[in-house]
C-alpha positions, 0 to 999 in steps of 0.5 A, spaced: 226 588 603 230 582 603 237 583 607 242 577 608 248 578 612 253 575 610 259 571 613 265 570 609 272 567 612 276 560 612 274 558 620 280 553 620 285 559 619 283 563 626 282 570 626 280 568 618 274 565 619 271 572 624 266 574 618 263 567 618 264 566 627 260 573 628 254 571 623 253 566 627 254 569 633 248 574 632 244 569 629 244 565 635 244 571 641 238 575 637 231 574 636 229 579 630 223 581 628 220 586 623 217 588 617 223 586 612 226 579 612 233 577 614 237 572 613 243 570 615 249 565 612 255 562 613 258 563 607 265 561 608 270 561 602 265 560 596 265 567 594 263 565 587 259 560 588 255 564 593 252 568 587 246 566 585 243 566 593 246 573 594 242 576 587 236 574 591 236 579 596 236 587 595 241 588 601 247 585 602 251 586 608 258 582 608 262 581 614 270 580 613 277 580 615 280 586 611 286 589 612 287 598 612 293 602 611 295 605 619 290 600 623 290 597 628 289 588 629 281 588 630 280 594 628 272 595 625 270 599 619 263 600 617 263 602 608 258 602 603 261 598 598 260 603 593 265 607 597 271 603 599 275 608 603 281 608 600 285 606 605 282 599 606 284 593 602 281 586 602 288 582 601 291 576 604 285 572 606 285 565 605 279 566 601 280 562 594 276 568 590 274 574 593 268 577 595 271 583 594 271 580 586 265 576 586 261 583 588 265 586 582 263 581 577 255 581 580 256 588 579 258 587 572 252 583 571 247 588 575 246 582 579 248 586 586 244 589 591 246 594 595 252 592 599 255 594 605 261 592 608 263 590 616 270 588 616 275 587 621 282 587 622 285 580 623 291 578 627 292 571 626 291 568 619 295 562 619 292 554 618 289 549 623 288 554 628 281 556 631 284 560 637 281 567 635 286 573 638 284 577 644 283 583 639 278 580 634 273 578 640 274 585 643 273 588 635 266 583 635 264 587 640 264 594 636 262 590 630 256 587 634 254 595 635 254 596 629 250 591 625 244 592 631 245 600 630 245 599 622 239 593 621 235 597 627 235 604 622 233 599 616 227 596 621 229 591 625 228 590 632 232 585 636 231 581 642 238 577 646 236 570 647 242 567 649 250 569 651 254 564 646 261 568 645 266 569 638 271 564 641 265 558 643 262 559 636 269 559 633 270 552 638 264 549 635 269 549 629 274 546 632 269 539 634 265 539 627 266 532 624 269 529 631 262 526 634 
């Protein structure tokens, strides 16, 4: 089985770009190892553009910002994209298409794989910013324990291989193109 993780957010909007910053967190924090492949990528804003390597995989994991009804700024929740809690909403984002209709047009087209959603609640979505709120780096944390939880019941073991924080990976953003 071929699973990717998948980071989506605009990182020049802060709390925005935490699905891209995570993914790149664990990337750079676990070693992993198993019988399945796992693929991680910073999939940014291209939702639409991102078909043809999403289709490529049998699972998906996608990890965003969302909004839900009564939640509370970094706020984690873990769904079957089949099964979107009625109370969770993907809204607001700076994304210019988003993965929650690129995931309907791939099904449409029977290219999704099965599809599970990590979503945070953001705080601040505004633009050229890189300061991520107290509240999404705390959320990260449960997040991290659900993903290792999750890709350990599908056959992934993981190793820590380094302590490199959300708010540093968010930093590195902030310098991108200024050496």
């Amino acid at each position: 089985m071929r699973v990717l993780v998948l980071g989506i957010g605009n990182v020049m909007f802060a709390d925005e770009g935490v699905g891209v910053h995570f993914v790149k967190m664990i990337e750079g924090n676990y070693k992993f190892s198993g019988a399945n492949e796992l693929k991680f990528i910073d999939g940014g804003t291209l939702a639409l553009a991102l078909t043809p390597i999403i289709a490529e995989f049998d699972h998906l994991i996608v990890v965003d910002c969302i909004s839900a009804d009564d939640a509370k700024v970094g706020d984690v929740f873990f769904f079957d994209f089949e099964n979107v809690p009625n109370f969770v909403h993907w809204d607001g984002s700076a994304h210019e298409i988003e993965m929650l209709q690129t995931l309907h047009l791939m099904d449409m087209a029977g290219d999704r794989p099965s599809c599970k959603i990590l979503g945070i609640v953001p705080k601040r979505v505004e633009p050229i910013g890189f300061e991520l709120s107290n509240e999404i780096i705390n959320g990260t944390k449960i997040a991290e324990d659900t993903l290792l939880n999750y890709l350990g019941s599908i056959g992934f073991y993981h190793e820590k291989v380094a302590e490199f924080s959300l708010q540093e990976i968010a930093d590195r953003y902030a310098t991108k193109g200024l050496k």
